[in-house]
C-alpha positions in Angstrom: 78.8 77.3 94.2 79.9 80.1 91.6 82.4 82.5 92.6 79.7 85.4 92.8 77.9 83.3 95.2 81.5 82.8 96.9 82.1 86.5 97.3 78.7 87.9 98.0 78.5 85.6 100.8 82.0 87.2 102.3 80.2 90.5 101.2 77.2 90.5 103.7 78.9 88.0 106.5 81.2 91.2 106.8 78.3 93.5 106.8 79.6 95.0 103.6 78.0 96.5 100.6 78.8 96.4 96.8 79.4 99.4 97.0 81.9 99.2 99.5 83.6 96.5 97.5 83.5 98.9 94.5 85.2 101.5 96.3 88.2 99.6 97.8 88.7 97.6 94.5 88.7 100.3 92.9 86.2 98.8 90.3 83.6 100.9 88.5 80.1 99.4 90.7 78.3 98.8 87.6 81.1 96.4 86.5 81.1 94.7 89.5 77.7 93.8 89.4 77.8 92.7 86.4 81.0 91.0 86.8 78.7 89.5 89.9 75.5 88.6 87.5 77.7 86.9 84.7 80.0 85.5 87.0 83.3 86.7 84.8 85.9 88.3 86.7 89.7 88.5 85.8 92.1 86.8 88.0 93.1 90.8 89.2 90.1 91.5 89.7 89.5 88.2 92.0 92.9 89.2 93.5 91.9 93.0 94.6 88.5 91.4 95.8 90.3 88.4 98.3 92.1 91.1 99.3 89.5 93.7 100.1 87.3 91.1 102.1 89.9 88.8 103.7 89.7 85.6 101.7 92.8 84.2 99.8 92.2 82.7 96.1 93.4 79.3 97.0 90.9 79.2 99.8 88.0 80.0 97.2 89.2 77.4 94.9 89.1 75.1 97.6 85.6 76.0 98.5 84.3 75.8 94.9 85.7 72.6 94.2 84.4 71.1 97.2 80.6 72.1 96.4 80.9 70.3 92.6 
């Protein structure tokens, strides 16, 4: 699992939208998506998202190193 995958999955299981993500990150929504495409976000930017959608950073970590 990448950490796009991680976070688009939180994204619709919440019923969100990019968009929505975009807003309350405060992240311009073409970044984000391509931030989501290359799978390349900053460790703020992964920090602002957990936030926005409930998830901590260790918890993801966890997740991706468990689907290697």
């Amino acid at each position: 699992m990448k950490i796009s995958e991680y976070i688009e999955y939180h994204i619709k299981d919440q019923g969100r939208t990019k968009v929505w993500v975009a807003d309350r990150t405060e992240i311009n929504y073409k970044s984000l998506i391509t931030k989501l495409r290359t799978d390349c976000f900053t460790a703020y930017d992964l920090v602002k998202v957990s936030k926005v959608l409930h998830f901590s950073v260790d918890e993801m970590i966890e997740k991706l190193e468990e689907s290697r």
